[in-house]
Each structure stands twice: as structure tokens, then as C-alpha cells.
N, C-alpha and C positions, 0 to 999 in steps of 0.2 A: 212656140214649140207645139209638134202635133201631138194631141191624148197618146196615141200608140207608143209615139219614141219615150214619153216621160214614163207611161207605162213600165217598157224597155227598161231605162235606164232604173227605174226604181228596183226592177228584179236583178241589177247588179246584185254580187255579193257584199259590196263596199257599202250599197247604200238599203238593201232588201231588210235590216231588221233597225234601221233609225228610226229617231222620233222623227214621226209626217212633220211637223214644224220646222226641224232643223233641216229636213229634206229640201222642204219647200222654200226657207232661206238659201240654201246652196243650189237651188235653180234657176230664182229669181235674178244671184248675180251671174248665172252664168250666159254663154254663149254660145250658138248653135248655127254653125256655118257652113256653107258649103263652099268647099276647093278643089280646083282644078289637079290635073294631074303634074307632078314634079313641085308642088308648090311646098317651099321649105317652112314647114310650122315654128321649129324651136333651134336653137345654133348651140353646140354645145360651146360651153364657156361664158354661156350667158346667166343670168340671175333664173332661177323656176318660177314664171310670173303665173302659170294656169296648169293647172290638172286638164290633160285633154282625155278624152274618150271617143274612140272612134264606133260613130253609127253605123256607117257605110261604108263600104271601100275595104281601103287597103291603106297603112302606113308603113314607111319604111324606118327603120333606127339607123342609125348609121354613126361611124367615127373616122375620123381624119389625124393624119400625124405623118410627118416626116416626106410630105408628098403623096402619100398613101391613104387609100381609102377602103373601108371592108363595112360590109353590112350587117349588122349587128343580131337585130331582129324582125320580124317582119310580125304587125299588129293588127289584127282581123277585127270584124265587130261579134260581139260589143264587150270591150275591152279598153283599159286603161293604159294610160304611157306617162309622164315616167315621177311614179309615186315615191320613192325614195328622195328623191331631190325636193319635191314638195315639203314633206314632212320634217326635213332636215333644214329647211329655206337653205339651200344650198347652189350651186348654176348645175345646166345640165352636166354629165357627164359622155352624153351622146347629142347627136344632132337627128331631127327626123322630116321627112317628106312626105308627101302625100303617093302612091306608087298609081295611085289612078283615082278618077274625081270619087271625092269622100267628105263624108258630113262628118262633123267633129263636135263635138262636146266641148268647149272649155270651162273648167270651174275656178276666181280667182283662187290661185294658194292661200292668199290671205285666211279667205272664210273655208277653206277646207282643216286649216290649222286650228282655226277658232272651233270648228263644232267638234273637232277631233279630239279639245281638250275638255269639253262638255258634253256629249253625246258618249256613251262606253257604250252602246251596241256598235256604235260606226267604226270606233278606235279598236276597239277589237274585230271587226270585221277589215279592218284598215291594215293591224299587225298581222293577221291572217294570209293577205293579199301580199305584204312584204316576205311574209314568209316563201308561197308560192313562187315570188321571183325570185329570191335567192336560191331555191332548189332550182330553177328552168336554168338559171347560171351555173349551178353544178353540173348538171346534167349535159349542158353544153361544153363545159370545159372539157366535161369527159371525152365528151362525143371527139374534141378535136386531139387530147393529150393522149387518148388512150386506143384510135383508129386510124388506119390509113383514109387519104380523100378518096380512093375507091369505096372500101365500107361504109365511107360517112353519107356517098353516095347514094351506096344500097339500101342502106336503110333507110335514106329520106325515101325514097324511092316506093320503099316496103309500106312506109306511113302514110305516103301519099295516097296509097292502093288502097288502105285502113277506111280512112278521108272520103276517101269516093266510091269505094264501094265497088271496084272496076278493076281487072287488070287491063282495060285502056285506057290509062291515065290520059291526063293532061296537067302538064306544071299550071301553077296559080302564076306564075310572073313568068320573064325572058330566062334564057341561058345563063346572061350574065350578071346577072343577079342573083339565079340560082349560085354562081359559081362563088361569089362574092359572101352568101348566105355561109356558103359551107367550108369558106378559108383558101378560096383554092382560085386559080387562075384562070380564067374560060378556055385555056388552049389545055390547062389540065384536066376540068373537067370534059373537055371532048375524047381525049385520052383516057376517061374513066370510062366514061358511055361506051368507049370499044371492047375494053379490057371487060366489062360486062355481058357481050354479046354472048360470050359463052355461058351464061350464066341465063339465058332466057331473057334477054332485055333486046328490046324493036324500039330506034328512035326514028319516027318522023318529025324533023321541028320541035312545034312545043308537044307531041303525041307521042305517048310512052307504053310499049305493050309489054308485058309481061308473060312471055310465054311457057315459064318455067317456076313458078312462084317457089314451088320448094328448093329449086336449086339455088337459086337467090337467095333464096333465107340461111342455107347451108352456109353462102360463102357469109351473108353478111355478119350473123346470131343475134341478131340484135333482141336486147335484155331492159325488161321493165325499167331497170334502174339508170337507162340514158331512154330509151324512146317511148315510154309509156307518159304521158304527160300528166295524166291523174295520180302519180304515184308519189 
């Protein structure tokens, strides 16, 4: 592992106030790989063998049922996936891919349980981190129980501009992914992206301009307590 990434990884919040010892046993077993793009890391239904962490890249979460596929979440660096099943030695509950070549982190569950019941800066910084996703789950259920897939649209859309600092965006992924992210069908979402034009939105492809920022915002409202993610 190079200086820099362990560096990295150390200023997680998970592992930024452990004991160096118990850090450095939870490196030693781990593993640090890099994968191609579409390559499936974990299946849901299976046992939680590794805490993964992504360096690089892009992961996707994803779940399956009944024929049906939707994308769950999408996990940036440097960030953890999927810490609840760890802790619980439980399978996953999601399945995840790589969305484009990404270096991964894995820690086995094993010694993640063990210093978690020995180490209280980690465990507490551990319960911390569960907490954060359980609120990104509320906030998400809202986003979908309590918006139309237009709104749920605009506001990513609004976030995205947040993200990059630009009203010329550019999506992080395809369309259909996008569409898949946000609950919605890709022929729905191209029927949102129209229903938007009045509202100051330009699609070229993956290139998104905003040329109305406030009207947008009018229609979307989007409110700290679904799109603000520090909250």
C-alpha cells in the first residue's frame, strides 16, 4: 500500500481517532486492489466477508428482486460500503459493482468486529458512521415517498451544480443509471428532462446547463432535510 492511500485511509472518520496498533493490525489483513469496470465486488444474499472502502473510482450498490433491478447507491472515494452487515455478521442486503476502474480497500469483517469490540475510539466512531447511513436512508426515502420523479430530478440536478460549482454540469454516470439512481424508468426520466426545459434546464448527452437557476429551484424547493447531506 502506498504512504499517501494509508495516509487517506487513516483520516477516514472510522479509523482517524484509533489506536495506531489496532489501525495497523486492520491494514496488515487487509486488501488493496484494483478493478476493472462492471466487476461485481459483493452479491447480495451472501455472508459479509470484507468491509470494502473505495479509493478510486466509483461503486455502484444495487438490489435485484422479482426480475427487477434499481440502483441503490452510488459510493465515491473515500468512503465505506456496507458497514451494517459487517458489524451485525449478517449477508449483504445489496449487491455492488464497480461503475468504472476503482481501487478498493478491503478489511476482513472478522478483525473489523474484533478491534470494534476492543478499541472505543473506533466503535464509537463506527456507531457514528451507522448512524450517518441510517439518516442518507431517510433522507432518501423521503426524496422518493414525498416528490414527484420530476422534483427528484431537479434537485439532483440542483446538487449536482452545488458538486461542481457550475451551471454546466456534467452527470458523474450515464442516463440510465441516473434514471435507475432516482426510482425511475430512463424513458421517464427523458420525459422529466422536457418537462424541465421550462424551468431553465439545456440537455446535451451527459451535459446539463442550467440556465435559470432560480426558476429551478422555485419548482424543485429542495430543503436541507432531504438534500443537504451534512445535515
Amino acid at each position: 500500500m502506498r504512504p499517501e492511500d494509508r495516509e487517506q485511509i487513516r483520516r477516514l472518520n472510522i479509523f482517524e481517532g484509533m489506536d495506531d496498533e489496532n489501525f495497523d493490525e486492520l491494514i496488515r489483513a487487509s486488501y488493496l486492489q484494483t478493478f476493472p469496470a462492471q466487476m461485481e465486488l459483493i452479491t447480495e444474499g451472501e455472508p459479509a466477508d470484507f468491509l470494502h472502502i473505495v479509493i478510486e473510482g466509483c461503486v455502484e450498490l444495487f438490489a435485484q428482486a422479482n426480475g427487477r433491478e434499481s440502483t441503490m447507491a452510488m459510493v465515491y472515494p473515500v468512503n465505506s460500503f456496507i458497514l451494517a452487515a459487517i458489524l451485525k455478521d449478517a449477508v449483504y442486503l445489496m449487491s455492488a459493482r464497480t461503475n468504472k476502474k476503482s481501487r478498493v480497500l478491503m478489511i476482513p469483517a472478522i478483525n473489523v468486529r474484533r478491534i470494534f469490540d476492543t478499541d472505543p475510539a473506533f466503535s464509537k466512531a463506527m456507531v457514528v458512521e451507522l448512524s450517518n447511513c441510517y439518516r442518507s436512508v431517510v433522507k432518501d426515502h423521503k426524496n422518493i415517498k414525498l416528490r414527484t420523479s420530476v422534483e427528484r430530478l431537479a434537485n439532483r440536478l440542483l446538487r449536482y451544480r452545488i458538486a461542481q460549482q457550475t451551471d454546466d454540469i456534467t452527470l458523474p454516470y450515464d442516463k440510465k443509471l441516473l434514471a435507475s439512481n432516482l426510482g425511475m424508468t430512463p424513458e421517464n426520466l427523458s420525459r422529466a428532462f422536457n418537462t424541465l426545459k421550462p424551468y431553465g434546464v439545456r440537455v446535451d448527452g451527459n451535459k446539463i446547463s442550467i440556465t435559470d437557476v432560480d426558476e429551478l429551484a422555485n419548482f424543485a424547493k429542495p430543503t436541507p432535510l432531504i438534500d443537504d447531506q451534512s445535515v
